[in-house]
N, C-alpha and C positions, 0 to 999 in steps of 0.2 A: 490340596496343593495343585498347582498347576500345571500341568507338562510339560516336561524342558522344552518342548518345539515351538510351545504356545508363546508369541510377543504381546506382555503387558501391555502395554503401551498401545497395543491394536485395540484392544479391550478396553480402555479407557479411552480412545479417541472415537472408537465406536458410539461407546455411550452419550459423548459429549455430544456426536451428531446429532444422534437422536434425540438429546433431552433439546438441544438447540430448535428441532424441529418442533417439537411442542411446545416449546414457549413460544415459538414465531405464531404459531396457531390459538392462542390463549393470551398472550397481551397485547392490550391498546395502544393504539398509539399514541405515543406520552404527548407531542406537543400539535397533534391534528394534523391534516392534511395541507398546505397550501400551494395554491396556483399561482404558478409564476406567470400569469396569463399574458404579461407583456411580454417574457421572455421564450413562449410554448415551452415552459418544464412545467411539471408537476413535482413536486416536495415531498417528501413524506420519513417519519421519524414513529423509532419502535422502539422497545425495550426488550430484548430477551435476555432469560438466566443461564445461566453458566455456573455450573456449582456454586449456590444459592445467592449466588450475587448476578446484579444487573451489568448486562453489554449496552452501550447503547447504540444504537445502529440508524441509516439514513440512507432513502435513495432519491435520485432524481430520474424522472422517467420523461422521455419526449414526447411530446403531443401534438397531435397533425401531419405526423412524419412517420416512416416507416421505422422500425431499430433493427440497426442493421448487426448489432454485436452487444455483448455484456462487459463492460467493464467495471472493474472491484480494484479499489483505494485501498492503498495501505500508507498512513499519515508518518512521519519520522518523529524524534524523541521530544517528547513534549508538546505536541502539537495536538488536533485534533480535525474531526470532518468538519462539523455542522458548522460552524465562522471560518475558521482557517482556509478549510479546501471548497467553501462552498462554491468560488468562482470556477475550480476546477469542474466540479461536479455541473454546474448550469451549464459550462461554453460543451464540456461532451456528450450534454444532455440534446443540447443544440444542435449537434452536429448528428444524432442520431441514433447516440449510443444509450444504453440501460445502465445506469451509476450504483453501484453499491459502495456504502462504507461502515466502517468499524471503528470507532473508539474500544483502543487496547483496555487494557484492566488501569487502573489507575490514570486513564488521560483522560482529558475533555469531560465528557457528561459520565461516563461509565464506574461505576462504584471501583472501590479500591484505595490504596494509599496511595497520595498523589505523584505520578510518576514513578514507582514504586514495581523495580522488575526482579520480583523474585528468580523468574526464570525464563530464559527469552524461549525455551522450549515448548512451555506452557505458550506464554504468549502467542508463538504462533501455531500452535494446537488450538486457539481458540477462534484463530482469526482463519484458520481450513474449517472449522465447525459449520461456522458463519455462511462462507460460501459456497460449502456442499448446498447448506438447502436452501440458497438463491439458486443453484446449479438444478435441485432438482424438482421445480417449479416447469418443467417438462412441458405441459399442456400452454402455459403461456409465451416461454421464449425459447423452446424449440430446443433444435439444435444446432443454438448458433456459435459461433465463434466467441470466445471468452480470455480476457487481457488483462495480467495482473498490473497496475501501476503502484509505483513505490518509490518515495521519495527520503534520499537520507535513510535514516534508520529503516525506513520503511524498504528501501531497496534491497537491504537484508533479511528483512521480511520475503517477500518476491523472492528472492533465489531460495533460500529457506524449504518453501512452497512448493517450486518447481522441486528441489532435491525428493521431496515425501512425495510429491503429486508430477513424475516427467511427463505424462502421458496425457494429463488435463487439462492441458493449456494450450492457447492458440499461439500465445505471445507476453513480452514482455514491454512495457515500457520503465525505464530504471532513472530516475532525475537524481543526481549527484549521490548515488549510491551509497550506504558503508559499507564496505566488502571488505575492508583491508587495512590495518594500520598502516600509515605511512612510515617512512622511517625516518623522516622530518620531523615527524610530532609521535614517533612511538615511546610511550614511556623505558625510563630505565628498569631492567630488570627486577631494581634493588625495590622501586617503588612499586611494580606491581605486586611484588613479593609482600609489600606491606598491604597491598590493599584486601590483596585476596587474606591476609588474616585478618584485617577486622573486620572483613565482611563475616566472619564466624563469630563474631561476637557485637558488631553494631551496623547490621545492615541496612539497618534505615535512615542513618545517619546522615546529614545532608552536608558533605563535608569535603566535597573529592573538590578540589582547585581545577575551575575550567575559566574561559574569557564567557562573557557574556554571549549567548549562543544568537540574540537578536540582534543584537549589534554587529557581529562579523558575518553573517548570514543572509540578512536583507541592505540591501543597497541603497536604494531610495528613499530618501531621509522622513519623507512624510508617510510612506506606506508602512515603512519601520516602526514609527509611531501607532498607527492603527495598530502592527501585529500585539505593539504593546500593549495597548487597552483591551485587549482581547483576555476576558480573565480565565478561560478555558484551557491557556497556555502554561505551563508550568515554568517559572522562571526563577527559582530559587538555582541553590548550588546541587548538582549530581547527588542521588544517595550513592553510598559504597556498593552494595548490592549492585544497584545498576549499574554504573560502571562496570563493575565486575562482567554482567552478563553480558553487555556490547563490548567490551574487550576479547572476552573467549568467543563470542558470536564474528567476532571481525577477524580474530586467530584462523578460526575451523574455516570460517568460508575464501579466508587467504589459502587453503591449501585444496582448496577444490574447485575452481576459478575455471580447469581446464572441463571439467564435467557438465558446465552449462550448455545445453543441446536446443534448447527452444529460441523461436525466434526474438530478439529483441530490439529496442535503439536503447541509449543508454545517452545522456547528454548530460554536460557540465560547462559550468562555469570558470575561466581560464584563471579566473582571479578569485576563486573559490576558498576560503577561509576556515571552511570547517571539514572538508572532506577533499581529496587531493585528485584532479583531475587525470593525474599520470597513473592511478589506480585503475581508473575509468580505461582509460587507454591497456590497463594490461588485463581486463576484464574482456576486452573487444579480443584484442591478438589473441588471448591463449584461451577460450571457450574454444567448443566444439560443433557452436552454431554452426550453420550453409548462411542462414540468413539475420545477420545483423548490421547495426549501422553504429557508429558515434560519431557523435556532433560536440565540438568544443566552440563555444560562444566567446569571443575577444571580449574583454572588461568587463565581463558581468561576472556576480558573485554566484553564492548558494543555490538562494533560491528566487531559481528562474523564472517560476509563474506565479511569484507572488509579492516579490521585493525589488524588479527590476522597472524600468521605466514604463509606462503605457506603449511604447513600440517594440521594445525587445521581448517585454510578456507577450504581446500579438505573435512576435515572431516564432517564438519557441511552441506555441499554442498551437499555431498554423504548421510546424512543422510535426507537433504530436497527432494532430488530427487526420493531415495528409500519409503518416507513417499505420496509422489504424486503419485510414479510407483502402488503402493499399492489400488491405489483410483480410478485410471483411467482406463474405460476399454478397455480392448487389441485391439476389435475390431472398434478403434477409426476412422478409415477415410480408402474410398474404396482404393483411390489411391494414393500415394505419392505427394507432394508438390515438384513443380519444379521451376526451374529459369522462365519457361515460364508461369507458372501458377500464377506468382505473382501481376499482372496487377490485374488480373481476383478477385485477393483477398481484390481488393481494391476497387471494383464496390457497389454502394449501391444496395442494397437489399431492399422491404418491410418488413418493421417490423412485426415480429408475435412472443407473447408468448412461449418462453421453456419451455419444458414442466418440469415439478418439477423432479430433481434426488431423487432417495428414499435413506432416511439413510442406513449405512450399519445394519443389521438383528442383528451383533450379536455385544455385547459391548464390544469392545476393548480397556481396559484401564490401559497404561505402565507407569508408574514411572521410568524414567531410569538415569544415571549419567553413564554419558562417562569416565574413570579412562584413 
C-alpha cells in the first residue's frame, strides 16, 4: 500500500518518462531521414512506445544556422504534425528554432482508436513524456530556451503543461486556443447531462452533432480542400468520450485562466468559427502574466497558418517568429548545425535538470489588432 503522502500519479508519470526514454533510444526511424536541402531543414520521424502502443513523433532541425531555442507542437482535435503542421515545422525550422512534435494517442500516425480521447489527462501526460526527453538531450541543445505552441485543442494542451510544468518554460505561443466554453455555443445543461451518461456506456460512439470542423475553420477555399485530402485528419462526427473530455478540459481551464504566469502571445481570428475570440481576449486580461501579447486578425478565421490566404499566413508567421526572435537569446549554440551534425542530434544523452529560464524583468503587455 502506498503512503498517503505519496501522489500516484507522480509514479506513473515518472515511469512514462523513463520508458519514453528508452524507446527514443531503441527505435528506428520509421520513415528515414530527409533533407529539405532547399529549404536548410533537416526532417526526421520516430516511433516511441507509450504503454505498449506507438507515439509517433517528428522534428525539424535547421541546418547552416545557429538554433537559437526549442520549440514543441502541440496539434488541435483531429489534426496531426507530419502533413498538417508540416509548414509550421519548416518556416520555424528556418527561422532557427529546433521543432518537435507529437501525434496524440489516436491522431495522425500514432496507434490508438481514431480520435478517440479516453482522457485528456492521459493525453497530456503523454505529450510532457515526450518533451522531458527532447528536454533532456542536455549535451546537444543546451540550455536553451524552450516554447510550447498549441493550436485549438492544442492550446489546452499548452496551458495544461504549464499548470503541471510552471517552472519549465520560457513561453507560450497559443493560436485560437480552447480554454473556455463560450456561452454562444455552450451546450445546454440538459444535453451535457445526456452526454456525460452515455459516455458510461458508448464512449466511442461517433455521434456527438457538431458543423463540419473543415469547413468552418479553414477559409481558403482551395487550401480547405488539400486539408481535406489529407487522410491523417479525422473527419467523421466527435466520439462521446471525446467530447466529454474537451468539454470538462475547457470547464477546469475556464476557472483558472487567472493562474497563467508564463510568458505568452495568444492570436485569433475575429471571424473565427470554432473557438471564440473574446475568450482569447479574457485569457490576455485576467492571467497573471508581466509578459504577454494578443493579436486579433480582421476576417480571418480559425486557422491562421494554414487555411488563410498566402499573405495573411505570411503575416501571422512573421508575427510568431518575430514574438520568439524577442525571447530567445542571441547567443544560442557555439556552432552551427550541420548535415553532419545530425546523427550526433539524435544520440541519447543522460538526463539532467534545466535549469529554470527567468521571466523577462520588465512587463510587457500589448493589446494589438492587425488592420
Amino acid at each position: 500500500m502506498l503512503h498517503p503522502g505519496l501522489n500516484l500519479n507522480y509514479f506513473r508519470n515518472s515511469l512514462l518518462f523513463w520508458k519514453c526514454l528508452e524507446a527514443r533510444k531503441t527505435f528506428t526511424l520509421a520513415a528515414g531521414n530527409q533533407d529539405l536541402a532547399e529549404k536548410d531543414v533537416h526532417y526526421e520521424e520516430e516511433y516511441i512506445e507509450c504503454w505498449e502502443t506507438k507515439r509517433f513523433t517528428c522534428r525539424w532541425l535547421p541546418v547552416h544556422q545557429e538554433i537559437k531555442a526549442l520549440v514543441f507542437l502541440c496539434h488541435g482535435y483531429a489534426m496531426e504534425c507530419s502533413v498538417f503542421m508540416r509548414e509550421t515545422g519548416i518556416r520555424f525550422a528556418q527561422a532557427g528554432y529546433a521543432v518537435f512534435g507529437i501525434d496524440y494517442e489516436g491522431h495522425g500516425k500514432s496507434d490508438g482508436r481514431r480520435c478517440y480521447v479516453e482522457s485528456f489527462t492521459a493525453l497530456v501526460n503523454d505529450t510532457i513524456a515526450f518533451f522531458k526527453s527532447i528536454r533532456a538531450e542536455m549535451e546537444i541543445y543546451g540550455n536553451k530556451a524552450r516554447f510550447l505552441y498549441g493550436e485549438s485543442m492544442g492550446g489546452a494542451v499548452v496551458l495544461y503543461i504549464h499548470r503541471k510544468e510552471p517552472q519549465e518554460w520560457s513561453g507560450a505561443i497559443l493560436q485560437a486556443p480552447m480554454c473556455k466554453i463560450s456561452e454562444k455555443v455552450k451546450p445546454p445543461a440538459i444535453f451535457t447531462s445526456i452526454l456525460l451518461k452515455l459516455a458510461e456506456y458508448i464512449p466511442s460512439w461517433k455521434i456527438v452533432p457538431s458543423a463540419n470542423i473543415i469547413d468552418n475553420a479553414f477559409k481558403d477555399p482551395i487550401k480547405r480542400q488539400e486539408i481535406r485530402a489529407n487522410p491523417l485528419i479525422y473527419q467523421q462526427l466527435p466520439r462521446v468520450k471525446t467530447a466529454v473530455e474537451c468539454l470538462k478540459a475547457s470547464e477546469d481551464l475556464a476557472k483558472h485562466l487567472d493562474e497563467v504566469t508564463l510568458p505568452f502571445l495568444v492570436l485569433h481570428g475575429e471571424e473565427d468559427r470554432v473557438t471564440d475570440p473574446n475568450i482569447s481576449r479574457e485569457l490576455f486580461q485576467t492571467s497573471k502574466s508581466c509578459d504577454k501579447e494578443f493579436k486579433l486578425y480582421p476576417g480571418m478565421w480559425h486557422g491562421l497558418t494554414a487555411g488563410e490566404s498566402d499573405d495573411n499566413i505570411e503575416l501571422v508567421f512573421n508575427d510568431i517568429i518575430r514574438w520568439l526572435n524577442n525571447r530567445s537569446p542571441t547567443n544560442a549554440r557555439d556552432s552551427p548545425l550541420r548535415h553532419a551534425d545530425v546523427e550526433s542530434a539524435m544520440e541519447f544523452t543522460t538526463p539532467s535538470k534545466l535549469q529554470d529560464k527567468e521571466l523577462p524583468k520588465a512587463c510587457r503587455v500589448a493589446a494589438q489588432a492587425c488592420g
